[in-house]
C-alpha positions as a printed NumPy array, in Angstrom:
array([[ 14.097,  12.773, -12.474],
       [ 12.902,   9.882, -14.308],
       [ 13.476,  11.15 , -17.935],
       [ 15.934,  13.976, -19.372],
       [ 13.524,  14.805, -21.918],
       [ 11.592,  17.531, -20.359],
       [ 14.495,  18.837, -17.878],
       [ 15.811,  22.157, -17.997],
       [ 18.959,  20.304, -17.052],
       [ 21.719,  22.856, -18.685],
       [ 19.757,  24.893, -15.576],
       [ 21.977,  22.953, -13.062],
       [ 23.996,  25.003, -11.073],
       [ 27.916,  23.839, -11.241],
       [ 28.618,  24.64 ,  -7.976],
       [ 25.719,  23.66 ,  -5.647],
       [ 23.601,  21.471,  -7.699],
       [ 23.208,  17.835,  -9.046],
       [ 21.059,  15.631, -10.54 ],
       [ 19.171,  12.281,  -9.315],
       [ 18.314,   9.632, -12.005],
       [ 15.356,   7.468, -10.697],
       [ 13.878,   4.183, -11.829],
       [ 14.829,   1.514, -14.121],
       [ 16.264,   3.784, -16.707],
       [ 17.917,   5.641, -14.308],
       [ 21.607,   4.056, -15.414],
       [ 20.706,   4.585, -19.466],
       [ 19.724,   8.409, -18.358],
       [ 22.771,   9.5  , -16.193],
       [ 25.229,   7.571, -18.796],
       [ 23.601,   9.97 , -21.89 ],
       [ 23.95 ,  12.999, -18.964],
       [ 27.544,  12.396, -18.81 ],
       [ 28.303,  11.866, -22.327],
       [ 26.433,  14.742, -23.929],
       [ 27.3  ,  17.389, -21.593],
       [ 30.367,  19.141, -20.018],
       [ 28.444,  19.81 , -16.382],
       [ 30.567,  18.519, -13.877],
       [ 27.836,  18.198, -11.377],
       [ 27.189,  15.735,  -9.003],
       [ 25.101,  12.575, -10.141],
       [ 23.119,  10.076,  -8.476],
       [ 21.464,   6.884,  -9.471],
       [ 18.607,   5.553,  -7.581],
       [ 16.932,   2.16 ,  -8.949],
       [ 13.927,   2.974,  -6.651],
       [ 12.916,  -0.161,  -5.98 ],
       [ 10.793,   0.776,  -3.164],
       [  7.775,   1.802,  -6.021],
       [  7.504,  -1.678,  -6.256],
       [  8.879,  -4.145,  -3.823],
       [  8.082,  -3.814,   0.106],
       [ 10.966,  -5.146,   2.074],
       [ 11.375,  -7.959,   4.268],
       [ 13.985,  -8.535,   6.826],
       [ 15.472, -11.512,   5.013],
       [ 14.922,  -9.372,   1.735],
       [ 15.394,  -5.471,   2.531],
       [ 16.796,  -5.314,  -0.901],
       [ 17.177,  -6.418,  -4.56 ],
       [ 18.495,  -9.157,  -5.265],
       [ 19.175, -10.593,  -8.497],
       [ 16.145, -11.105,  -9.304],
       [ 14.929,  -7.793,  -9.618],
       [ 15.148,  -5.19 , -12.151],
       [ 18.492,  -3.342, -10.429],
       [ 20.874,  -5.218,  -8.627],
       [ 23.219,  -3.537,  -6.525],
       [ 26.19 ,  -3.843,  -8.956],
       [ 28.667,  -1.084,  -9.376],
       [ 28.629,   1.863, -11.837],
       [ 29.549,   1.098, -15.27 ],
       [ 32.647,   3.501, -16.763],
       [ 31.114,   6.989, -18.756],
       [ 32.586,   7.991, -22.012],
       [ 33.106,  11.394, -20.113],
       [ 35.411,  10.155, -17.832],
       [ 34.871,   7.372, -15.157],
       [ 30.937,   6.952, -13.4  ],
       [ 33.486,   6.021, -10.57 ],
       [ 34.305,   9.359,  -9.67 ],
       [ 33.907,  10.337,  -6.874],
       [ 30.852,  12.99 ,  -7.702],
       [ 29.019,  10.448,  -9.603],
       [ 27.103,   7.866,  -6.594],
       [ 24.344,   5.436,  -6.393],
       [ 21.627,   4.328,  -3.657],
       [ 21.516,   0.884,  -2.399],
       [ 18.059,  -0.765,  -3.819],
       [ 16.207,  -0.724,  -0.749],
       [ 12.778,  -1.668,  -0.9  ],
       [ 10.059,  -0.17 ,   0.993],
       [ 10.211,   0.255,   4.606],
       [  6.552,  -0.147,   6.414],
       [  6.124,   0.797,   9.828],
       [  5.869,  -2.356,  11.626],
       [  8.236,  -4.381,  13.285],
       [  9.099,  -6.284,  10.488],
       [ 10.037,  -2.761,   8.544],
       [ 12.418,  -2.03 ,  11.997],
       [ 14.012,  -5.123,  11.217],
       [ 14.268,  -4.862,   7.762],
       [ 15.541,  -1.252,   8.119],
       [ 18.183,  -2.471,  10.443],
       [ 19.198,  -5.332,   7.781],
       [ 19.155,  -3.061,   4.681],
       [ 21.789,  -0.603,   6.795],
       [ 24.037,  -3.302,   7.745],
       [ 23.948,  -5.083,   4.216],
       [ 25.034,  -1.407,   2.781],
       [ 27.632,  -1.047,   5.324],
       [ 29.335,  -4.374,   4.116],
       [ 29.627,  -2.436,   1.16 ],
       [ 32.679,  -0.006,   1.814],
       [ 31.705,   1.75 ,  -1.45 ],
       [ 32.602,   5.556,  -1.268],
       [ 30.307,   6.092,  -4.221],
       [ 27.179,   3.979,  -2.456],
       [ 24.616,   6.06 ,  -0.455],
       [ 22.225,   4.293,   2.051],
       [ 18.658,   4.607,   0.99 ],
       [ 16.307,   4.574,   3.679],
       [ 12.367,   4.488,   1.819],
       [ 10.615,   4.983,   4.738],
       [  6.475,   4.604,   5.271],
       [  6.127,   8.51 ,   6.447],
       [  4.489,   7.327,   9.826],
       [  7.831,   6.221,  11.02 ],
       [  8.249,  10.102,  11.122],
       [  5.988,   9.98 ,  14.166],
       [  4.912,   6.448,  15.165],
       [  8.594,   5.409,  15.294],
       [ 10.541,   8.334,  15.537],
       [ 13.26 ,   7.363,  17.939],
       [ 13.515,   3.99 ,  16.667],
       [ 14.488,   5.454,  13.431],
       [ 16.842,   7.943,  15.162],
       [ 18.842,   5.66 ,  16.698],
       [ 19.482,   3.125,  13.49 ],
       [ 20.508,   6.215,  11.488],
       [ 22.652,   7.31 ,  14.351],
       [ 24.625,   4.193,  14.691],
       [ 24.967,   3.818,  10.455],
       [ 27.993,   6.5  ,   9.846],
       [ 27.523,   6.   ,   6.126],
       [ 26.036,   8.374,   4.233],
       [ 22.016,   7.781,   4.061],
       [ 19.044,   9.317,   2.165],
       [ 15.726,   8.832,   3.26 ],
       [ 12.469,   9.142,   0.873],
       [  9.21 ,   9.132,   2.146],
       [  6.549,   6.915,   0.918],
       [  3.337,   8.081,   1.209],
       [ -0.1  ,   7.471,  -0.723],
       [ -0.066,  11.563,  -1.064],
       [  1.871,  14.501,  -0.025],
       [  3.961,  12.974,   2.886],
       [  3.704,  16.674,   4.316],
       [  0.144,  16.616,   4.918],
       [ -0.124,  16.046,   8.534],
       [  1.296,  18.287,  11.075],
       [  3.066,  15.523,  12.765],
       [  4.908,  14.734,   9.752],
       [  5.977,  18.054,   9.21 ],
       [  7.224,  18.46 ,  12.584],
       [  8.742,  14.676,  12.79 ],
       [ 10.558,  15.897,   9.973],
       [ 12.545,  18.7  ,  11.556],
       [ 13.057,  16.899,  14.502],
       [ 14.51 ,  13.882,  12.336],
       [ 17.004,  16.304,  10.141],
       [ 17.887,  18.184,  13.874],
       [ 19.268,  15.294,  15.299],
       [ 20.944,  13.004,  12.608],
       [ 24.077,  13.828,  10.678],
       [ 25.196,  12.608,   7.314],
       [ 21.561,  12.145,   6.756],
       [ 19.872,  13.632,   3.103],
       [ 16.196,  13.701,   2.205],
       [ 15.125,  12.916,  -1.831],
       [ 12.636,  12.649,  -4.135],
       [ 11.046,  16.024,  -2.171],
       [  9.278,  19.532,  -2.929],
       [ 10.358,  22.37 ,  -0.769],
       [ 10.606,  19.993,   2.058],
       [ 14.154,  20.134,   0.929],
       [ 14.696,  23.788,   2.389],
       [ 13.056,  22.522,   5.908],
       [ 15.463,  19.882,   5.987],
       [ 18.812,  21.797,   4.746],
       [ 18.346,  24.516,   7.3  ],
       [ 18.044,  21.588,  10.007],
       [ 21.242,  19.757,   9.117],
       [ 20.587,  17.533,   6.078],
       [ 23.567,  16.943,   4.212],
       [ 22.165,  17.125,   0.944],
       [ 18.395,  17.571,  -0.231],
       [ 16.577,  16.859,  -3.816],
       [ 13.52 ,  18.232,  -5.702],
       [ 11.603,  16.425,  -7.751],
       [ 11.11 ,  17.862, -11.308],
       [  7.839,  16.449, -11.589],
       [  5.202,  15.321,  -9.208],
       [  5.771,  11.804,  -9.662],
       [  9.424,  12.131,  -8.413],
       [  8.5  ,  14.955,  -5.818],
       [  6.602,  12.121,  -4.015],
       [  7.005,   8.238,  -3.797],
       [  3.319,   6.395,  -3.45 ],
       [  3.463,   3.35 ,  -1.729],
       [  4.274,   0.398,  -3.773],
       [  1.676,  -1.14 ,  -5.753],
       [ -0.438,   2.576,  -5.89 ],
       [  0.158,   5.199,  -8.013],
       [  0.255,   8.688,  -7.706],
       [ -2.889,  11.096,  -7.793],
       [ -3.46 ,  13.416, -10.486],
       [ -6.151,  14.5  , -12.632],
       [ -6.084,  12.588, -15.743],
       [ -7.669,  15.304, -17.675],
       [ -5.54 ,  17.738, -17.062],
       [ -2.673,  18.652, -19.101],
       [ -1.481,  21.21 , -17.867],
       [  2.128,  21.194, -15.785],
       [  2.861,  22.46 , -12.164],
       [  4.147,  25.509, -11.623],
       [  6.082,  26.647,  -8.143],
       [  4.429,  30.079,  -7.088],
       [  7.49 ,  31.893,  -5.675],
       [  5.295,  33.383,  -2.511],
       [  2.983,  31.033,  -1.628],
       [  6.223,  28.229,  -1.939],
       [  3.617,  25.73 ,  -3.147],
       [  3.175,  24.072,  -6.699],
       [ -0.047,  24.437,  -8.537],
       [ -1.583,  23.306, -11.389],
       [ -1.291,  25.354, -14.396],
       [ -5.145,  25.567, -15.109],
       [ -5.635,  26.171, -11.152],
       [ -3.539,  29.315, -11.763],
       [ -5.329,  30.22 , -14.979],
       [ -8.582,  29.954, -13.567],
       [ -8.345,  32.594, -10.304],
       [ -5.303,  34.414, -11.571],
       [ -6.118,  35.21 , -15.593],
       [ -7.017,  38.807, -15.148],
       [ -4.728,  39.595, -12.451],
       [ -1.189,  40.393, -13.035],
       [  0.722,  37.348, -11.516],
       [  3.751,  38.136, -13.317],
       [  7.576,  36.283, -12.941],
       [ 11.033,  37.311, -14.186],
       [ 12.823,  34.448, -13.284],
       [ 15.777,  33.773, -15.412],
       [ 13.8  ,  31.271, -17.551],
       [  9.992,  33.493, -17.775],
       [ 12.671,  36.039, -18.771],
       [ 14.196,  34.208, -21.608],
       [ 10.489,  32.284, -22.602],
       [  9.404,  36.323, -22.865],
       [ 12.358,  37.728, -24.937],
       [ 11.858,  34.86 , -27.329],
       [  8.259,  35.3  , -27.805],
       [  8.947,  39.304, -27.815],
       [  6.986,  40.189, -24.929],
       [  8.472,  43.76 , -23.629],
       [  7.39 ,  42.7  , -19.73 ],
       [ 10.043,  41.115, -19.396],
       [  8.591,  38.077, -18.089],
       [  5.594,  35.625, -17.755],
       [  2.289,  35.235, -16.149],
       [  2.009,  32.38 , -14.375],
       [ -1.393,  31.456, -15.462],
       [  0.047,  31.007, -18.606],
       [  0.923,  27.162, -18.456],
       [ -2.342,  25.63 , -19.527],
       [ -1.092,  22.833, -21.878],
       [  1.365,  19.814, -21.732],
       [  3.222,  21.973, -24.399],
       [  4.306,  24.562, -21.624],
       [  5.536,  21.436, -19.509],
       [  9.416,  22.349, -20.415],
       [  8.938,  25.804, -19.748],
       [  7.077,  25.453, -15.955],
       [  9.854,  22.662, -15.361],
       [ 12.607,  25.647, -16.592],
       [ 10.636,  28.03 , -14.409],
       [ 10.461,  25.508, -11.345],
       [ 14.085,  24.853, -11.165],
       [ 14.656,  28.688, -11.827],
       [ 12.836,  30.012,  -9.073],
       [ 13.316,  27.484,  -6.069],
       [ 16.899,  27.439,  -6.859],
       [ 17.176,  32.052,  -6.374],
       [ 15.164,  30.536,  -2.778],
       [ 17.767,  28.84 ,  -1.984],
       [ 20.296,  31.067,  -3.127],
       [ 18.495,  33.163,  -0.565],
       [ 18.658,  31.238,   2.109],
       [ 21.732,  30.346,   2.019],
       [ 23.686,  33.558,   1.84 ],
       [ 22.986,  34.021,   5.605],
       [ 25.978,  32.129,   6.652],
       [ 25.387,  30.808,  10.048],
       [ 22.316,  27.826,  10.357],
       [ 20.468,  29.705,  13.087],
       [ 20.056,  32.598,  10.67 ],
       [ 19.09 ,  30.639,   7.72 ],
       [ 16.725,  28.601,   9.66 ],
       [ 14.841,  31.912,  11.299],
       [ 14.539,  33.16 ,   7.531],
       [ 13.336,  29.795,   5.986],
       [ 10.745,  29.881,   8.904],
       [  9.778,  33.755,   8.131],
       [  9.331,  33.052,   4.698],
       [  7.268,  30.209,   5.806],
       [  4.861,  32.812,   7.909],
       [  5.046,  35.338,   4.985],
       [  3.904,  32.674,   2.317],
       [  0.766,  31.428,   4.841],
       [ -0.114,  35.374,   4.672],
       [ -0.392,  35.146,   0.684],
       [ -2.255,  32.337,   0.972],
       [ -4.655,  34.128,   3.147],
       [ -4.4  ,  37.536,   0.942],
       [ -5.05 ,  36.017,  -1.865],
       [ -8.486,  34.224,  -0.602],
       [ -9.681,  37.889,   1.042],
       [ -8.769,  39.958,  -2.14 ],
       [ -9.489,  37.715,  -5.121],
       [-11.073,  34.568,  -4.292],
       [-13.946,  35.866,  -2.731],
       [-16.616,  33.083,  -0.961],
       [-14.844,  30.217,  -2.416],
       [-11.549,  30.475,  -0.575],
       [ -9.713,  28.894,  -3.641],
       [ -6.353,  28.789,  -1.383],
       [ -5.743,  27.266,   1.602],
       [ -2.452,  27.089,   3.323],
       [ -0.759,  23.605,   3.118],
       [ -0.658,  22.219,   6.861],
       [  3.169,  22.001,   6.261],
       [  3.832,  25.711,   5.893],
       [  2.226,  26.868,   8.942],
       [  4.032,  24.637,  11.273],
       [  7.474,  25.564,   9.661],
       [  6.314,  28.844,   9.99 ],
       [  6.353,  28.678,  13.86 ],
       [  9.522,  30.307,  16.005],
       [ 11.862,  27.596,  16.763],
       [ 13.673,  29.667,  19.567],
       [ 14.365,  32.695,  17.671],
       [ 12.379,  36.102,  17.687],
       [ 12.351,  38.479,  15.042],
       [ 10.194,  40.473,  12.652],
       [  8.872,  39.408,   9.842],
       [ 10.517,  41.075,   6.45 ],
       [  8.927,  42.899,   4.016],
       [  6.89 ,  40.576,   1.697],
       [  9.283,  38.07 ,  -0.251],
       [  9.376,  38.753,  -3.816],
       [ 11.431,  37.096,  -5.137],
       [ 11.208,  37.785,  -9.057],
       [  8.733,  41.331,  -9.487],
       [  5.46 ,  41.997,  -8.334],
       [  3.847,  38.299,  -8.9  ],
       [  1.066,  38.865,  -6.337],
       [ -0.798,  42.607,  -5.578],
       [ -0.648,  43.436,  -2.219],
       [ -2.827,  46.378,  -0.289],
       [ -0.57 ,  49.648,  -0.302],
       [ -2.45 ,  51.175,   2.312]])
């Protein structure tokens, strides 16, 4: 996150979660995170210098010149930013996919290494095309780096949005150890269940996806209203997107935080429609319901204990989510086809090796899409 100001961060889980502080306030932000709360979670800062600066290979990362030099943590009033569950990610600039970004990559993970920081994580801010275009190139500098690294993919949209991509990615996460992926959306759950060591989710859009440097990210200026994660489709839409095709239909949630937004506005549902977040004043509350409801999915996925398992029900939820998407165009879009299955979903939703039937629809909080009874 690039601000505290909007972020259900009391949400945090204690004993799986943590929190990423991006950007040139990213220092200021986890310092006031340590000192007004009691959390205990993991913290990481990332000076995210790749929004700005492409690399070079005789400059793959800040220097002092630069808005974040790669100095070490400053002491907390709540104890020492030292600790060990409070890190920080090298200020690596952007890595294009050319030669010159190989090179540069290969600097930047050497210059980190000469570090011997246990509280310093490698960041790797990859052009997504090295995904497919130099796949085993970027296999085989991760492989021979055995300090921890976190890659973030730079893209000038959703770095998802080509098949390749999404299938570079699993084959990226399947092969490299002590590897994490930030500044993500659900991505994170496709990469967990294929051996990343640690994953983020961006609470907004601008830290869900890094636009190359220079760019900035797309949105529709216009539009106030916030993103909100629909719990089957496992995709984030627009508050006025959901207002629009889902007003009269009851697209109810009872997450933990619709359930507390509808007990204080004494609503005896229990929860909230999601086509309720139509204004930047409901930003707090789709944030609280974001973090709410992809955190019970990964409480989900997780309690199946061994990878394989975990993996075959990420990828059924996958196929079950691409069937809502397709439900919801037949029963309630009618000719427009309003919905359209991200490119992403269906090829996570393909077997990797494993057979099985599908499970009854996920749901996971009430009924927050009909389906046919018959």
């Amino acid at each position: 996150m690039k601000g505290t100001g909007q972020a259900p961060l009391g949400q945090v889980s204690r004993s799986t979660g943590g929190v990423v502080f991006s950007g040139a306030n990213a220092s200021k932000s986890r310092a006031e995170f340590v000192r007004d709360t009691d959390h205990g979670v993991p913290t990481i800062i990332d000076p995210a210098l790749y929004e700005n600066f492409e690399a070079t290979p005789d400059l793959p990362m800040g220097d002092g010149n630069d808005p974040v030099p790669m100095d070490h943590p400053q002491s907390g009033t709540n104890g020492s930013e030292g600790d060990p569950w409070h890190f920080r990610l090298t200020p690596t600039r952007y890595l294009p996919c050319t030669d010159r970004g190989e090179v540069a990559l290969r600097n930047a993970m050497a210059e980190g290494e000469r570090e011997k920081d246990p509280t310093l994580i490698l960041a790797v801010p990859i052009d997504v095309r090295w995904l497919v275009d130099r796949r085993e190139d970027l296999l085989h500098i991760l492989k021979a780096t055995p300090a921890p690294k976190a890659i973030i993919l730079c893209h000038k949209g959703n770095p998802m949005g080509s098949g390749g991509h999404a299938a570079g990615l699993r084959k990226i996460f399947s092969r490299c150890e002590n590897t994490a992926l930030l500044r993500t959306d659900l991505a994170a759950f496709e990469a967990m269940v294929h051996g990343a060591a640690f994953a983020s989710i961006g609470d907004r859009s601008s830290v869900r996806y890094s636009p190359l440097p220079g760019s900035h990210g797309w949105s529709k200026k216009n539009d106030r209203s916030p993103n909100v994660l629909h719990p089957a489709m496992l995709d984030y839409f627009r508050g006025s997107t959901l207002a629009t095709h889902f007003r009269d239909i009851p697209h109810e949630c009872t997450c933990p935080a619709c359930s507390s937004w509808a007990e204080k506005n004494g609503r005896n549902s229990g929860g909230r429609h999601l086509s309720s977040f139509t204004d930047s004043a409901d930003t707090y509350d789709a944030h609280a319901h974001n973090l709410a409801t992809w955190s019970h999915l990964w409480n989900l996925i997780s309690s199946h204990t061994f990878p394989e398992r975990q993996r075959d029900y990420w990828r059924r939820m996958c196929a079950n989510s691409v069937a809502e998407f397709e439900y919801l165009n037949d029963k309630h879009s009618g000719r427009i086809k309003a919905f359209k299955a991200p490119v992403h979903l269906r090829v996570w939703a393909e077997p990797d090796g494993r057979s099985g039937s599908a499970p009854e629809l996920f749901r996971p909080y009430g009924e927050v899409s009909p389906r046919r009874t018959d």
